[in-house]
Residue, then its C-alpha position, 0 to 999 in steps of 0.5 A: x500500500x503507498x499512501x501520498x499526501x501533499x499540500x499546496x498554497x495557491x498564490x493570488x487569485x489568478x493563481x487560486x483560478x489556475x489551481x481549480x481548473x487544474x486540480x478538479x480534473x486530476x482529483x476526478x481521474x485519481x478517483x477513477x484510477x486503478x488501484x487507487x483505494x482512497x481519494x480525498x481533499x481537505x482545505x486547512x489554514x489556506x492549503x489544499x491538501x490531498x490523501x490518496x492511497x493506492x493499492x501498490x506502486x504500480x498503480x500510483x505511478x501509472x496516475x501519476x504518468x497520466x496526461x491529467x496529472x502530468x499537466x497539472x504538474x507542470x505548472x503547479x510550481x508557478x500557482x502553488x507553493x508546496x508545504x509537502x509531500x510524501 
């Protein structure tokens, strides 16, 4: 079982717009994806934070290799600050 939890801060509103249009379509395909067991997101203090885990590595890898995820990624860093991940 891999468990991975991150947190983000948007910066500014443009940012906080970006971040949405971006965040909804990857959480909708981590839910749908194979192996993944839990799916969930929670604002606290002004991050987004998200729990997935996921029934082996494989299977974690493959989403985050998908188009969606790697899209989101890519401009994550210019909207988002990273508080974590594990």
């Amino acid at each position: 079982m891999y468990v991975s939890v991150t947190g983000l801060k948007t910066k500014g509103f443009v940012g906080w717009i970006r971040f949405w249009m971006l965040a909804i379509p990857s959480f909708r395909a981590a839910q749908k994806a194979e192996g993944c067991l839990i799916c969930e997101t929670k604002i606290l203090n002004g991050y987004h934070h998200t729990l997935t885990v996921w029934r082996n590595k494989k299977s974690m890898m493959n989403y985050r290799a998908s188009p969606v995820h790697l899209k989101a990624m890519k401009v994550f860093s210019h909207i988002c600050m990273v508080k974590f991940t594990i």
